[in-house]
N, C-alpha and C positions, 0 to 999 in steps of 0.2 A: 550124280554118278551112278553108274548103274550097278546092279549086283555085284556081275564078271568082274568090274574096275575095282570093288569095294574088298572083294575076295584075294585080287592078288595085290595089292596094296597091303592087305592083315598077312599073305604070304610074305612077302618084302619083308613086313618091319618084324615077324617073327626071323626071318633067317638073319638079317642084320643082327637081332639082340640074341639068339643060339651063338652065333659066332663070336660076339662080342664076350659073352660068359664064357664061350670056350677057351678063348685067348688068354680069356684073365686066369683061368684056373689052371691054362697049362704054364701060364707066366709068375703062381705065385708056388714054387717048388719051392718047400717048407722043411726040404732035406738039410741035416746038420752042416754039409759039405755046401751048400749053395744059401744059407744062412750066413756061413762065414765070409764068403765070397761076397756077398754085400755089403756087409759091416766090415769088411777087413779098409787098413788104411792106405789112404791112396798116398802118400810121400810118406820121407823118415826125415825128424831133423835128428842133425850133429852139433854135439859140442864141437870147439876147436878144437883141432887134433885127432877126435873121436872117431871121427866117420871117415871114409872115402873123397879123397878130394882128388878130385881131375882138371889138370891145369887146361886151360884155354890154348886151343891151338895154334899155334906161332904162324906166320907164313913162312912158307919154304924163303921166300927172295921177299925184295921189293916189288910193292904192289905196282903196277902202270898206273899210269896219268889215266886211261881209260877207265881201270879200274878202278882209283879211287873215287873219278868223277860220278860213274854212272853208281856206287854206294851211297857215298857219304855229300857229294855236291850236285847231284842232278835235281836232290825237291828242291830247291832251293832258285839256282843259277838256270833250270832249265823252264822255272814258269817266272821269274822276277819278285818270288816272294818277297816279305820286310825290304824291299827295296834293292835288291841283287841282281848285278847288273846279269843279262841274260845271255846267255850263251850262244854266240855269234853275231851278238849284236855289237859292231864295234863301235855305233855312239855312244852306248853305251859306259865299255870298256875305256874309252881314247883320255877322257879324264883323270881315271885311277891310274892308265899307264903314262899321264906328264908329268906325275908324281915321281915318279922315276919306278922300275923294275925293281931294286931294293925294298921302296915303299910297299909297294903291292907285295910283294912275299912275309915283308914283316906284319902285314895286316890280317894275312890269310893266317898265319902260322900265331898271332898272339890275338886276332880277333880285334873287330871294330865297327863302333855302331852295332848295328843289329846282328853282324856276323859272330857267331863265337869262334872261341879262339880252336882252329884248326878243324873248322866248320864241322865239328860234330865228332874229325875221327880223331879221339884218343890217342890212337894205338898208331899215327900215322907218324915218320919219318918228316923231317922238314921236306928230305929231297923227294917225297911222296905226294908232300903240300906244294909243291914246286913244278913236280911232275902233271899232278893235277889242272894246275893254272898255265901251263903249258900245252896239257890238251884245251882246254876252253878256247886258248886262245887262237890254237889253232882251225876250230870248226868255223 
């Protein structure tokens, strides 16, 4: 390497490491105000009763069939996970519905096989669960 190359190479790695100490020393503000601010806590717990509790927000209405599909049944129905029959497939489907319509909604709504009971949403309405499996079946 020749001189000129050697010279601004020792340029380079000097301003890299100026800058590198400048960062840090203007990053480590050792003021009582920004000391706190570090150390201070990121959460607060509560006792029961103690603290601020904010109830989970209700929906206005009932969710749609679309709604609750593409939440709580699209991982599932839309790639054939643990064995779910897939959404528009109607070989699929033609089985579960000889069973009769009743069958199928008590299955969705209490779970079966691999499916849990009201595939994941808690908070769902039967006629939500129902709603749901009525979009499927319609795509």
């Amino acid at each position: 390497m020749s001189v000129k190359g050697n010279f601004f190479s020792r340029v380079a790695v000097s301003a890299v490491a100026a800058l590198s100490i400048a960062t840090a020393v203007q990053a480590a503000d050792m003021s009582e105000e920004a000391i706190a601010e570090r150390i201070s806590q990121v959460g607060s717990v509560y006792l029961d009763g103690e603290g601020p509790v904010t109830a989970a927000a209700e929906p206005a209405g009932p969710r749609t069939g679309d709604q609750v599909y593409n939440t709580f049944c699209m991982a599932c129905h839309g790639t054939g996970a643990a064995g779910a029959p897939k959404t528009g497939d109607a070989a699929a489907w033609e089985p579960r519905l000889a069973q009769g319509r009743d069958t199928l909604n008590q299955h969705a709504i209490n779970g079966f096989n691999a499916m849990p009971a009201r595939g994941t949403c808690m908070d769902c309405s039967d006629e939500e669960i129902v709603a749901a499996i009525d979009h499927m079946l319609s795509l």
